[in-house]
Phi, psi and omega in degrees: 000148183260182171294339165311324181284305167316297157329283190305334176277335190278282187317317167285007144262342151317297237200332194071178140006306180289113200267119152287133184306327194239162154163152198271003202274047191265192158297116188264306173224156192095159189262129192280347158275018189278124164284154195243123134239035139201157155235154187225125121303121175259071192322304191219180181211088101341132183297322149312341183267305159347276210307261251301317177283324166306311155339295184262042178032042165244155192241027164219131175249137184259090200221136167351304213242166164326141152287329208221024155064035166198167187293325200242015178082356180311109215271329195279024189236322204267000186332305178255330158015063186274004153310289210294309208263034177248332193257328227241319179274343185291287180353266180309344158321307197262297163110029185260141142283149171200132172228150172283147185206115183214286189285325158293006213250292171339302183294340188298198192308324169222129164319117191279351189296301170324291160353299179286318161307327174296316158305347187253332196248007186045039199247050210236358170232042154256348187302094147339297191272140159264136133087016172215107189273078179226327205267157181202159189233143173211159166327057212342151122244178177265139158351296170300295212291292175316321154295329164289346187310285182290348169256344171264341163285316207258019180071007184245157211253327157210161194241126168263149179239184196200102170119188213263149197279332172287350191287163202257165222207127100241017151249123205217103172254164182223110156287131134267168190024229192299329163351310191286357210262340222117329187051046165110314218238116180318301207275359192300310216293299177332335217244301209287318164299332186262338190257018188236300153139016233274172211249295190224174180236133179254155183218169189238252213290138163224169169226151187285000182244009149273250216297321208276304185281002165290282211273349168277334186302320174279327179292298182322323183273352158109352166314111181285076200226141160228187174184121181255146180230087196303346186077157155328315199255309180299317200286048172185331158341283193314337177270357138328289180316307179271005186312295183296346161304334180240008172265355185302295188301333185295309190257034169047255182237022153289132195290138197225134194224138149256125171255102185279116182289326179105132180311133195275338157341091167266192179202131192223000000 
């Protein structure tokens, strides 16, 4: 298969017949008639993920996120750049494709991004809602507890939370990525905790002066409100990771790898 065949099977499994007019989901590099011997799934192509793929013969990286620091990939600010033409040449060097798989990745049948996490986190016949992946029912616990909970599934080494460490937690909404930010409307994370009745929110992206300035707001009035916060990348990886498991039957024999981008984060 070439990357085009590939592209095409991943959407038509997706999405079916259906194409978006605007979407981010391009080819980023590379030739779409480049035969694949190998794919690496991704959050991001990294420049460590580049090498990595390299490493493990693959010449298509499959990755969630931008390449290229902007949403749609946009080129014309990087021109002279020289992180872009040190990243652009290991890319051509290498003779790798990398396409985005994002908005259709959202859209399928289930959002596979969820999917994946639910499966990493073992939540996956807790969902409340069919077919709206945000509400989960759980076992109670404290607050201090669901956070180590989410740091010993999800690799991390430190976690941040909002609200009392002791309140006790079994409605549980989950944002992955940008999800937390809203999706266009500031007050959605807020509506959807108060009008869900939610105990606490795990979130991937936050900005402080919504949902983070909401759930302190309620801890200061004596309000059994939490909130955890997982990042962009720990919330939305796992559904890379299984991606490879379920693009192998699609692309016959070719070898399919998870490439962990890895938290961009150190912490001192």
């Amino acid at each position: 298969m070439n990357v085009q065949e590939v592209i095409d099977a991943i959407l038509s499994d997706s999405c079916g017949d259906m194409r978006l007019e605007k979407t981010g989901d391009q080819l980023i590099c590379g030739n779409p008639n480049t035969e694949v011997q190998g794919i690496g799934t991704t959050f991001m192509a990294t420049i460590d993920v580049i090498k990595r793929a390299i490493e493990d013969g693959v010449n298509m990286i499959i990755t969630h996120e931008p390449t290229f620091y902007t949403g749609r990939d946009e080129l014309d600010w990087l021109e002279d750049d020289p992180l872009y033409l040190a990243k652009k040449k290991l890319i051509e060097e290498n003779n790798i494709a990398i396409w985005r798989y994002h908005d259709y990745m959202h859209m399928a049948k289930t959002d596979r991004i969820y999917d994946g996490l639910l499966k990493e986190i073992g939540w996956e016949h807790n969902l409340q809602e069919e077919n709206q992946p945000f509400i989960y029912k759980i076992n109670e616990v404290t607050l201090a507890e669901l956070s180590r909970f989410f740091k010993q599934k999800l690799s991390m080494d430190v976690i941040q939370i909002v609200g009392n460490p002791e309140m006790k937690c079994s409605k549980v909404g989950v944002l992955v990525g940008g999800g937390s930010l809203g999706l266009g409307r500031e007050q959605m994370p807020m509506e959807l905790m108060r009008n869900h009745n939610l105990d606490v929110m795990v979130c991937g992206e936050i900005t402080e002066w919504t949902l983070c300035a909401y759930v302190n707001d309620a801890t200061m009035l004596g309000m059994d409100k939490g909130m955890i916060v997982i990042g962009h990348e720990r919330s939305e990886e796992s559904g890379m990771k299984y991606m490879a498991e379920w693009l192998k039957p699609l692309v016959k024999n070719i070898p399919v790898t998870f490439i962990d981008a890895k938290e961009p984060f150190l912490y001192l």
